[in-house]
C-alpha positions in Angstrom: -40.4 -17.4 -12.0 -38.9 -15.8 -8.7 -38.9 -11.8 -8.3 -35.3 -10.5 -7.5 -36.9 -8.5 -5.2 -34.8 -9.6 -2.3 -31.7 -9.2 -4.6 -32.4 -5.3 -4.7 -33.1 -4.5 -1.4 -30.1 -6.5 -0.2 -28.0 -3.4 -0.9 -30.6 -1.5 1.5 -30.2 -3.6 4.0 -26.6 -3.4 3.9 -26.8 0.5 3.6 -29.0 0.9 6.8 -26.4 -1.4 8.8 -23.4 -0.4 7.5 -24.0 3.2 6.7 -23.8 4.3 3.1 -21.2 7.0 3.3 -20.0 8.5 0.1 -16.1 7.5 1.2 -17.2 3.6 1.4 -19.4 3.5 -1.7 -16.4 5.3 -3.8 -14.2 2.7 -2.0 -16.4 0.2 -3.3 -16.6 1.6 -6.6 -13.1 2.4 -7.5 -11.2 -0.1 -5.3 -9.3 2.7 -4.0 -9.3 4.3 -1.0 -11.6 7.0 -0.8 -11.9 9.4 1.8 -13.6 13.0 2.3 -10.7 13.4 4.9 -8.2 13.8 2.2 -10.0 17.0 0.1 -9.0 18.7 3.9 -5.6 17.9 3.1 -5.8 19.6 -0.9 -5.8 16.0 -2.2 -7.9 14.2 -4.2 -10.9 11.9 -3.2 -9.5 8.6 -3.6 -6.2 8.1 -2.8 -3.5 7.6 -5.0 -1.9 3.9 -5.2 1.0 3.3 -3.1 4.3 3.0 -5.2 7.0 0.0 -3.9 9.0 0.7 -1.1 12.2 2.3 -1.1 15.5 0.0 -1.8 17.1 -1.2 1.3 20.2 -0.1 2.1 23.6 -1.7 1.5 25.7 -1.9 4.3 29.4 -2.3 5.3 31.7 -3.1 7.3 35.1 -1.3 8.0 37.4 -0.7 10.6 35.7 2.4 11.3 32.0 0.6 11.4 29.3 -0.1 9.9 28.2 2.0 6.4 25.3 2.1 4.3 25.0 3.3 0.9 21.5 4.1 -0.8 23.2 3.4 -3.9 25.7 1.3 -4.4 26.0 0.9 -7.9 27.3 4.6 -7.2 30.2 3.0 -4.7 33.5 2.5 -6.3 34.7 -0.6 -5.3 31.8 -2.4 -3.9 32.7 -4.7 -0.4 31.1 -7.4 1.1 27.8 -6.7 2.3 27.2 -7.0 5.8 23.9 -8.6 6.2 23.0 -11.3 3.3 19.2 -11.7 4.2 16.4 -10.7 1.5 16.4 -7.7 0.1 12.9 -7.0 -0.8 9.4 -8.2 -0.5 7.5 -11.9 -1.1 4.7 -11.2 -3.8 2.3 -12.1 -0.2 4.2 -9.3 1.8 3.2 -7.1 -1.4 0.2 -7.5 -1.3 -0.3 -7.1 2.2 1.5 -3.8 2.2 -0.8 -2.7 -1.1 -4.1 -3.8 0.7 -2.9 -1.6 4.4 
């Protein structure tokens, strides 16, 4: 039967090249990102998750220009919108927002 010696000093060995600071082992632990920086700030430890990003605008055109709207389920009579690309992200553009 082996020992798992070398198992257990594996995480030493990573700790003495790495550097075992409480912000990476938290990270580690939790997933999040932990940081002593952010208790300068009056936040907590680990940072909270990042929320999806804001809805793109919808814009239009007039003879005036171009408009956007933040909400246009707020608009009255809804035109034509102006550019017809995507309007949010790919689940892989997601998560490499989520991971920063």
């Amino acid at each position: 039967m082996k020992k798992p010696v070398p198992l257990l000093l594996l995480p030493l060995v990573f700790c003495a090249l790495e550097g075992c600071a409480p912000d990476r082992i938290a990270s580690a632990v939790t997933g999040k990102d932990c940081n002593t920086a952010y208790l300068y700030d009056d936040e907590s430890f680990c940072a909270r998750p990042v929320g999806p990003p804001p809805p793109q605008p919808y814009c239009t055109t007039s003879f005036e220009g171009t408009t956007c709207w933040a909400r246009p389920d707020l608009m009255p009579n809804v035109a034509r919108q102006t550019y017809g690309g995507p309007t949010s992200l790919t689940p892989a553009q997601n998560q490499e927002r989520m991971r920063q």
